[in-house]
C-alpha positions as CSV (number, residue, x, y, z in Angstrom):
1,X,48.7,-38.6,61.1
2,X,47.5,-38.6,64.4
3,X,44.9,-36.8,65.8
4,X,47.1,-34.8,67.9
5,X,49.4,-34.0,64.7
6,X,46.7,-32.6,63.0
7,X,45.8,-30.4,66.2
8,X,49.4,-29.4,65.9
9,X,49.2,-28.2,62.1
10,X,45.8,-26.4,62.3
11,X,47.2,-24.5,65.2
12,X,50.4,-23.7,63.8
13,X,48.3,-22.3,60.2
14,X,46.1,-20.3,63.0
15,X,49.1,-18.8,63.9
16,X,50.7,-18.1,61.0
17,X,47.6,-16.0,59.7
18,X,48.1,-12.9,61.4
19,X,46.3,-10.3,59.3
20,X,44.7,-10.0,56.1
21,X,45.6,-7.1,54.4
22,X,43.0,-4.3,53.4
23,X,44.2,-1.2,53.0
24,X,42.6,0.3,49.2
25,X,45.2,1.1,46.5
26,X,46.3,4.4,45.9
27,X,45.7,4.6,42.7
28,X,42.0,2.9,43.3
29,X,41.3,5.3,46.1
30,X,42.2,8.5,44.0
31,X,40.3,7.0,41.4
32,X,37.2,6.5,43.1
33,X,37.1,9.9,44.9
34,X,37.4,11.6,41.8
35,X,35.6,9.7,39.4
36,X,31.7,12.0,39.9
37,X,33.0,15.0,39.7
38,X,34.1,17.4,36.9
39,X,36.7,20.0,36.4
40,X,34.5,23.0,36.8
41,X,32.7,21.2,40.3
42,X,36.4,20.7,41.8
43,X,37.8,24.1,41.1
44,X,34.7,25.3,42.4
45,X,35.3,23.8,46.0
46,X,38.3,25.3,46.2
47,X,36.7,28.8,45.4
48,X,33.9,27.6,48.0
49,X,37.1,27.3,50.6
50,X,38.6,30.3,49.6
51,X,34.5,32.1,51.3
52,X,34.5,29.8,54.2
53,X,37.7,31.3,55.0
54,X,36.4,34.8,54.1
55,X,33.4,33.9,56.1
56,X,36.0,32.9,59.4
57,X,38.4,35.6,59.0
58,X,36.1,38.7,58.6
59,X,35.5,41.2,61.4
60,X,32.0,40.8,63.6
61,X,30.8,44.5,62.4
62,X,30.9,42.6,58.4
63,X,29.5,39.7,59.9
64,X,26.6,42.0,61.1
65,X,26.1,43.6,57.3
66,X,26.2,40.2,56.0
67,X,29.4,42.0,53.8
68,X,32.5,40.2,51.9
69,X,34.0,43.5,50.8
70,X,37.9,43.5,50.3
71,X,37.7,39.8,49.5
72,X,38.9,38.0,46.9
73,X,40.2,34.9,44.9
74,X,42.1,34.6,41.9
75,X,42.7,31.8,39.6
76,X,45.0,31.2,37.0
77,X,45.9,28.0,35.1
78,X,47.3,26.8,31.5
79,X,48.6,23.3,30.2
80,X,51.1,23.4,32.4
81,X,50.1,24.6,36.0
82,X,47.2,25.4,38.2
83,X,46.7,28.2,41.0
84,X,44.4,29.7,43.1
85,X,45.1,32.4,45.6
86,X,43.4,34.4,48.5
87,X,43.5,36.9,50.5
88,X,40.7,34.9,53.0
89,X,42.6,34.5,56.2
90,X,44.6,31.6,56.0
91,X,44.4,28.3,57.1
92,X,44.6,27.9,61.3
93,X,47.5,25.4,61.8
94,X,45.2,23.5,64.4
95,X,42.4,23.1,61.7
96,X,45.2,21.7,59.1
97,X,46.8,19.9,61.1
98,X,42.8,18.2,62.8
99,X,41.4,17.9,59.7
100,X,41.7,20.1,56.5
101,X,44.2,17.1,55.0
102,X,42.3,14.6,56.2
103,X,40.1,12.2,53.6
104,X,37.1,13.5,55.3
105,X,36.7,14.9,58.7
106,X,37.2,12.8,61.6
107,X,34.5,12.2,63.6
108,X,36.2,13.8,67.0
109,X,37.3,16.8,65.1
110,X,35.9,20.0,66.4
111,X,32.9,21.9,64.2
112,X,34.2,25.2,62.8
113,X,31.5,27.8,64.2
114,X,31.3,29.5,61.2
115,X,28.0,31.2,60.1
116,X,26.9,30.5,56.7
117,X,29.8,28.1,55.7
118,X,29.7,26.0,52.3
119,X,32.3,23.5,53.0
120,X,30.6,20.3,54.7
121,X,32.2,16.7,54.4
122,X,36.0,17.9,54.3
123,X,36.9,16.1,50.8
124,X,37.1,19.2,48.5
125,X,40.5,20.6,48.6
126,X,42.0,17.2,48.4
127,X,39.6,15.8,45.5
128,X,40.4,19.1,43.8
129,X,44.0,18.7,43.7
130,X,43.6,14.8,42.6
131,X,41.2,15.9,40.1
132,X,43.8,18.0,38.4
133,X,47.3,17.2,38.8
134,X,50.1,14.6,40.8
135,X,52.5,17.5,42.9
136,X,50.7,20.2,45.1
137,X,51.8,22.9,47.5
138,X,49.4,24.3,49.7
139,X,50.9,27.7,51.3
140,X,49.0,29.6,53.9
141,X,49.9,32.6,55.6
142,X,47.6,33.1,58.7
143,X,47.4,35.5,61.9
144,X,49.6,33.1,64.0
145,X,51.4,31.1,61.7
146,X,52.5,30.2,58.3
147,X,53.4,26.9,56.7
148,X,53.8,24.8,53.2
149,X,52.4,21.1,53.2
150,X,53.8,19.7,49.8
151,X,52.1,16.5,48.2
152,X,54.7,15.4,46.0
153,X,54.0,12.4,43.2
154,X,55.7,10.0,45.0
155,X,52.8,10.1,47.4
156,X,50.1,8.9,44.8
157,X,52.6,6.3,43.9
158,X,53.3,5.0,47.6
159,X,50.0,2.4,49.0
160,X,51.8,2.6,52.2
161,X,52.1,6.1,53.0
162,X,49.0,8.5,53.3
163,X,49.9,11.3,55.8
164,X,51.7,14.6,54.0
165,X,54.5,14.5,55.7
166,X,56.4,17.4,54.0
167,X,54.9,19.8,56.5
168,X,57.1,22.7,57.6
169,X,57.0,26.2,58.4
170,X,57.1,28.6,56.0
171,X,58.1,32.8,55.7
172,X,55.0,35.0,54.4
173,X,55.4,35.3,50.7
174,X,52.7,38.2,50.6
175,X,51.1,40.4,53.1
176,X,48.2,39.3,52.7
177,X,46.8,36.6,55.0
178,X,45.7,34.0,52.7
179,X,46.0,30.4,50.8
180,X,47.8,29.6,47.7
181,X,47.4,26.5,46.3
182,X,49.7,25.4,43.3
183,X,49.1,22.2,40.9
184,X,51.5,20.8,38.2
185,X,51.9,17.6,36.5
186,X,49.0,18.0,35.1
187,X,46.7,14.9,34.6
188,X,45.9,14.6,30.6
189,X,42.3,15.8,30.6
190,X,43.5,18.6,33.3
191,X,45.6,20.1,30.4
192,X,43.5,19.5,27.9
193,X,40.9,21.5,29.1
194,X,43.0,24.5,30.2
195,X,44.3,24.9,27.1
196,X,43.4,28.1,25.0
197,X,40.9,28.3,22.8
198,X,39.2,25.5,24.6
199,X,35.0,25.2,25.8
200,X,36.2,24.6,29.2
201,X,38.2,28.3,29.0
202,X,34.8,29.8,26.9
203,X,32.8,28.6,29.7
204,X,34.0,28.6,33.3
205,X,33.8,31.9,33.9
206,X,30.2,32.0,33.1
207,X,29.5,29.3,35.7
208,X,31.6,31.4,38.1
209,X,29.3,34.2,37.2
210,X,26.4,32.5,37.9
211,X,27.4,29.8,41.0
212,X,29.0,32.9,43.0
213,X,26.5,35.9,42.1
214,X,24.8,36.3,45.4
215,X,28.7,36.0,47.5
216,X,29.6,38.7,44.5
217,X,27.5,41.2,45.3
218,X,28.5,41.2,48.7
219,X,31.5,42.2,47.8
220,X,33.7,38.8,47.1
221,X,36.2,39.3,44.0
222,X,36.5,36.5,41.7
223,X,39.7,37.0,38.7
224,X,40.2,34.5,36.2
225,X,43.2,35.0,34.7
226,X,42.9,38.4,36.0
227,X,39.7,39.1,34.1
228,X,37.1,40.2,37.4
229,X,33.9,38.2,37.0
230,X,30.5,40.0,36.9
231,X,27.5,38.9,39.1
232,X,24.2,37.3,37.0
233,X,22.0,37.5,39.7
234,X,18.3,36.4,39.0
235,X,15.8,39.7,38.7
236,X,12.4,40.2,38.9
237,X,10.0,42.8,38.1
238,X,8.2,44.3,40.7
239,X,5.6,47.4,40.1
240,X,4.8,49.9,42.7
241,X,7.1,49.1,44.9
242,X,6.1,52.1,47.4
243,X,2.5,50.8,47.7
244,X,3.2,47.4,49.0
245,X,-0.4,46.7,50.4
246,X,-2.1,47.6,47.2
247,X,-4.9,45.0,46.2
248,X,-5.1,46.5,42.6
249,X,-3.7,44.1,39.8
250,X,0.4,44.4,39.5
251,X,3.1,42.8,38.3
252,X,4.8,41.1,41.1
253,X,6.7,38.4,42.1
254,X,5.3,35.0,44.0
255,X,6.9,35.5,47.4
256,X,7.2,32.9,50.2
257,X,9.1,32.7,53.7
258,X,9.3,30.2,56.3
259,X,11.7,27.3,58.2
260,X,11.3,24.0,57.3
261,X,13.3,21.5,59.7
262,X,15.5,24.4,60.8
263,X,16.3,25.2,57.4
264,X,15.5,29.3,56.7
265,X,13.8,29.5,53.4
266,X,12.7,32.2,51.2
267,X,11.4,32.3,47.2
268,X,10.3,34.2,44.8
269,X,9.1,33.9,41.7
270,X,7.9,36.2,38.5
271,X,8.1,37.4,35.5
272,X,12.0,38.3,34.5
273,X,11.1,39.7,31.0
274,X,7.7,40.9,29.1
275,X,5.8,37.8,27.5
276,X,7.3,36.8,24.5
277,X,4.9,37.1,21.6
278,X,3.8,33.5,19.3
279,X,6.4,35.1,16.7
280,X,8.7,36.2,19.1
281,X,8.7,32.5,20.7
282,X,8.6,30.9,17.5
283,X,12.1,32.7,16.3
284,X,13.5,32.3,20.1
285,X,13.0,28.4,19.0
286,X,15.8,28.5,16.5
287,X,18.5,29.8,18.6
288,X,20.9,27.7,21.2
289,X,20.4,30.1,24.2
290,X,15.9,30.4,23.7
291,X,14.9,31.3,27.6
292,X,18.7,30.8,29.2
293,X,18.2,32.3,32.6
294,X,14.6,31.4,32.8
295,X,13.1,28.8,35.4
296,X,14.2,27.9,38.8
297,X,17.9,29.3,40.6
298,X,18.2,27.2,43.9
299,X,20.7,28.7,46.4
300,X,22.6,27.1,49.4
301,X,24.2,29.7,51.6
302,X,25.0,32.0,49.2
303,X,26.0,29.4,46.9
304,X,24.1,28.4,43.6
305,X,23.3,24.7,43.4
306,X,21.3,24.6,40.7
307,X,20.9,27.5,38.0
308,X,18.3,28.5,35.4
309,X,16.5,24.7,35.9
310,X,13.4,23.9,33.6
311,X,12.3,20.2,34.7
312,X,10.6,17.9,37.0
313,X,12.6,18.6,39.6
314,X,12.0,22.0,40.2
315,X,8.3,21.7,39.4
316,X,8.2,21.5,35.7
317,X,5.7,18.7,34.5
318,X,4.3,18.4,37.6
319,X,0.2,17.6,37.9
320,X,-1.2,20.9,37.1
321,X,1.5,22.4,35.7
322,X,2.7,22.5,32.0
323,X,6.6,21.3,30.8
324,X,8.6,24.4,30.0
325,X,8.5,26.1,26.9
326,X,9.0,29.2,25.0
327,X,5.8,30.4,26.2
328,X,7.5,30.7,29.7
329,X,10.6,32.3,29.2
330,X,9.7,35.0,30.6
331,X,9.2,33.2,33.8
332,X,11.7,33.4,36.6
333,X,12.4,32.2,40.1
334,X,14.6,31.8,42.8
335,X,15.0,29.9,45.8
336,X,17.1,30.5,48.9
337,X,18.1,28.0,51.8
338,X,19.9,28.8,54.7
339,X,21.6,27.2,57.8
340,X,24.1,27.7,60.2
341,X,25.4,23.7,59.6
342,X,25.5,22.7,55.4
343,X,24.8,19.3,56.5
344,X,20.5,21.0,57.3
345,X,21.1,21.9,53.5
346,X,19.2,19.8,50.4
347,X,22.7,19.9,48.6
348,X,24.5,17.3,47.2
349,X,28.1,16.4,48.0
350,X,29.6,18.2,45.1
351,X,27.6,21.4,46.0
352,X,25.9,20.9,42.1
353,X,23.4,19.7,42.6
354,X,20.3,19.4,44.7
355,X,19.2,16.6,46.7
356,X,15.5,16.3,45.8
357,X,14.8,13.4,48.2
358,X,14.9,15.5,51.0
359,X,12.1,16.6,53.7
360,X,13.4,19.8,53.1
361,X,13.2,20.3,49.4
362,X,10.3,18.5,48.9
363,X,8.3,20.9,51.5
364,X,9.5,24.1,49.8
365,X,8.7,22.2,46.2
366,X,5.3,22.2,47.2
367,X,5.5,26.2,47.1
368,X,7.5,26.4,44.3
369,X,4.5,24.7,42.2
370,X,1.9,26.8,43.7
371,X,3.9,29.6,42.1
372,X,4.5,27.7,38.6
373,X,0.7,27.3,38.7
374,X,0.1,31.1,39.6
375,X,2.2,32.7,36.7
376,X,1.4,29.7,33.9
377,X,-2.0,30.4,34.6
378,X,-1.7,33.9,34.0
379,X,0.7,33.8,30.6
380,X,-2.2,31.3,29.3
381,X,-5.0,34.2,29.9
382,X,-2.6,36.5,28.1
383,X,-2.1,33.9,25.3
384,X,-1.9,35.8,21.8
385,X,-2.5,39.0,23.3
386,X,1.2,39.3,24.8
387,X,1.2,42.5,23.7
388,X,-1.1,44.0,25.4
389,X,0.8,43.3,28.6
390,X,4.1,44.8,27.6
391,X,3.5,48.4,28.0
392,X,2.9,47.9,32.0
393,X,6.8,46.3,31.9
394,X,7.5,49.4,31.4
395,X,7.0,51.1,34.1
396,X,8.1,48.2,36.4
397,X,11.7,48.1,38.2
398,X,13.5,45.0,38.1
399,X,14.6,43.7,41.7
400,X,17.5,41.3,42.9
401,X,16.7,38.5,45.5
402,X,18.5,41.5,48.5
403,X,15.9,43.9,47.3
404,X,13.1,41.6,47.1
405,X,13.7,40.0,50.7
406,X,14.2,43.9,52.0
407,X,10.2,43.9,50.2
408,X,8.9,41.0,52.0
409,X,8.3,42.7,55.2
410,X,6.1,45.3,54.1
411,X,3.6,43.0,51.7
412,X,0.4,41.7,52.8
413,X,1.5,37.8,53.2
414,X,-1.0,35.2,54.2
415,X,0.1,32.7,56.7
416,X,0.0,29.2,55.8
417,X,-0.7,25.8,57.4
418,X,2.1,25.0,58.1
419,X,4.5,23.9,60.8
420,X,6.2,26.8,61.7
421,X,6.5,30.3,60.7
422,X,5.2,30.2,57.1
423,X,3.9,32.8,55.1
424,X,3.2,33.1,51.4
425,X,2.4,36.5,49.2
426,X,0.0,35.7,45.7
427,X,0.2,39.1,43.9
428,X,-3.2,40.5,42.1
429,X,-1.6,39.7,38.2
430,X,-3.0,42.1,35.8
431,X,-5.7,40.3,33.7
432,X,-6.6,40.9,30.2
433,X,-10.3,42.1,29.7
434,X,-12.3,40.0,27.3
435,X,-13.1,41.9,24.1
436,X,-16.5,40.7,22.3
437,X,-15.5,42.0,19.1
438,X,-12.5,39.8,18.6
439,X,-12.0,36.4,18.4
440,X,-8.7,34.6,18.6
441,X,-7.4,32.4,15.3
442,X,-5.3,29.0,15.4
443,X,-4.9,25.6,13.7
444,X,-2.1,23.6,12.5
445,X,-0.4,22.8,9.2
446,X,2.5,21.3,8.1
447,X,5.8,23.6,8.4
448,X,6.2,22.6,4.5
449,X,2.9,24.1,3.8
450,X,3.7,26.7,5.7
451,X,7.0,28.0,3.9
452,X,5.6,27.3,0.5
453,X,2.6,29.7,1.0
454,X,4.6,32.0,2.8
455,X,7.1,31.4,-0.5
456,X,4.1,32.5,-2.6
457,X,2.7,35.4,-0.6
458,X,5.6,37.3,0.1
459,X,8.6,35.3,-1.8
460,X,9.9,34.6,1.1
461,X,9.9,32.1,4.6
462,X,8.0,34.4,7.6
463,X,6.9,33.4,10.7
464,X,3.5,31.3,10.8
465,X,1.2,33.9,12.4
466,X,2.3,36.4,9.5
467,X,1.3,33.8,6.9
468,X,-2.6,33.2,8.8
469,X,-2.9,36.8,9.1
470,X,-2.1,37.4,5.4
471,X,-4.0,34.5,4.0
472,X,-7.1,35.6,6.3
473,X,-6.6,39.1,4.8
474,X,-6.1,38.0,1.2
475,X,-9.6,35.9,2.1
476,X,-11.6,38.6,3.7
477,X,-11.0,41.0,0.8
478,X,-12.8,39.1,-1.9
479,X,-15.2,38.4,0.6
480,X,-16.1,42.4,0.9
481,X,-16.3,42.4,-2.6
């Protein structure tokens, strides 16, 4: 072959490769978008769409009260279908047709201007629907226009095709402006978990309960399966609330306010229930839910990220400060961020989560330890003497993170040095006087031990402290004699 022959072939090969292929399989792509994320996560974007439209649609004199009154969302679902409806407005045909299908939103798409929003990378509607089931129809009745967009099964089956093409307008179907979004063909675990009787059913609306507290008492309405969900909201006890400046020792919450990279953020943290005795503790041990709803709440606009967390990450463990326990259920706290953009926020992409790593979160951890430290410090002092203490809770209100914020103003908060606005207020904790008659007993024996001198004492297993006590009475009896 001469040279010129071989010049001939290469170039005619060149030619002949015009492309090589790329585009991701379907069924790889749906896999992959889906894959860290649960259930509960992706129903809950859809709920978190069903406020950003609340959030869009609602009058400025709401905006202004910070009020999501007449709102609402209901869900329904069972082995065979899925739905969620609203009454939040509507999706704008210019934002559906920009964006609110896309896999993510373009980069030249125009920001919504919406105050306080929770939706951020555009993925949630359409990993919802994935997540759950293979034919959707999304209807939406809005101010200027209402349309259906069906994604039908062939679509997941199709590599070639990945616009929803069975756009089309639709007539109102309630007069409500609003979304309804229906799922059927049902992916397995989909079914299996709305099935009755199941733990998904038993515990979903808890979640709900606590993920959407803060948007509930503003007036948002969540049903499921037309059961209306009650706020959980985290409380705190606060004593003398009409003497805010008082220096005298009072049960109070840890507060602290500032902005941190534009990020608005404000904490509290206290006591959420009188000290739990050593017995009380020791019998809180045996059960599933010991100290549920104590340790840290985080909150992202309004939304709960992270609920009732007891670890390293929110402080727990840290140098200085002890790993939760029973002797700190009775500690609470809660933590609020805020921005105008979710992308300021220290939130993960599925909204569950908290992104630790973050300048932002790691600046406002700093406070959140120098309250762990505060209250710790103080349950140690009261340390077998718990009650003592519980006769002041009795006289102390319990306050929601509204009330507490509507507080701040008026309490003598220090500044800090910080960048920024920032300001923190250490309350005065009641402190138990030392008595010199009394001196506090402790040691350690096996729990086998234990229940067999319990066994002989009272012919029966009690808690350790009742054992000591008796054994020490039993003792100092003969020795009077």
């Amino acid at each position: 072959m001469t040279t010129n022959d071989k010049s001939k072939k290469i170039a005619h090969n060149q030619k002949r490769i015009e492309r090589v292929p790329s585009a991701p399989a379907k069924s790889f792509f749906v896999s992959m978008l889906t894959r860290d994320i649960d259930l509960q996560d992706a129903i809950l974007d859809l709920l978190d769409n069903c406020v950003d439209g609340a959030l869009r649609d609602r009058p400025k004199e709401m905006a202004d009260q910070d009020s999501l009154e007449g709102y609402w969302a209901h869900i329904k679902f069972d082995e065979e279908s899925f739905s969620i409806e609203d009454n939040c407005g509507g999706i704008p045909w210019d934002i559906a047709k920009e964006y609110a299908f896309c896999m993510g939103r373009p980069e030249d798409a125009k920001p919504e201007k919406v105050k306080g929003q929770i939706g951020v990378v555009g993925i949630g509607m359409k990993r919802a629907i994935f997540k759950m089931g293979r034919d959707c129809l999304v209807h939406s009745h809005h101010r200027k226009d209402t349309f259906l967009v069906t994604i039908p099964p062939d679509w997941f089956r199709n590599d070639r095709i990945w616009d929803f093409f069975d756009a089309r307008p639709e007539k109102p179907v309630s007069k409500d402006f609003g979304t309804t979004i229906e799922i059927r063909d049902l992916e397995e675990p989909a079914r299996n978990a709305f099935q009755p009787g199941s733990t998904f059913r038993r515990n979903f609306p808890t979640e709900v309960a606590k993920s959407y507290s803060y948007l509930i008492e503003k007036g948002f309405t969540v049903k499921i399966g037309g059961e209306r969900i009650e706020a959980r909201p985290v409380r705190l006890f606060f004593e003398r609330e009409k003497e805010p400046k008082t220096k005298d020792p009072v049960i109070r919450p840890y507060v602290y306010q500032g902005k941190i990279n534009a990020v608005d953020v404000f904490m509290a943290l206290g006591y959420r229930s009188p000290m739990l005795t050593e017995d009380e503790q020791e019998r809180a041990a045996k059960t599933s839910f010991a100290a549920k709803d104590a340790g840290w709440t985080i909150v992202c606009n309004d939304r709960v990220v992270l609920s009732s967390d007891q670890t390293m990450r929110t402080g727990w463990g840290a140098p200085g400060i002890p790993n939760f326990h029973n002797q700190f259920a009775c500690i609470a706290g809660i933590v609020e961020f805020r921005s105008d953009s979710m992308i300021n926020l220290p939130i993960t992409t599925t909204k569950r989560g908290i992104d630790a790593g973050s300048d932002t979160y790691m600046s406002a951890r700093i406070r959140m330890q120098e309250g762990l430290k505060h209250f710790t410090s103080n349950t140690n002092r009261w340390k077998g003497y718990e009650q003592d203490l519980k006769g002041r809770f009795e006289r102390t209100k319990v306050f929601d993170l509204r009330e507490i914020k509507r507080l701040a103003p008026k309490l003598p908060m220090s500044p800090l040095p910080a960048n920024g606005n920032q300001k923190q207020y250490k309350p005065n904790l009641p402190v138990r006087k030392k008595s010199e008659t009394t001196r506090r007993i402790s040691f350690l024996k096996e729990m086998a031990d234990i229940e067999r001198v319990s066994q002989h004492l009272f012919g029966e297993a009690r808690v350790s402290s009742e054992v000591g006590e008796k054994c020490f009475d039993q003792v100092l009896a003969e020795a009077k004699k």
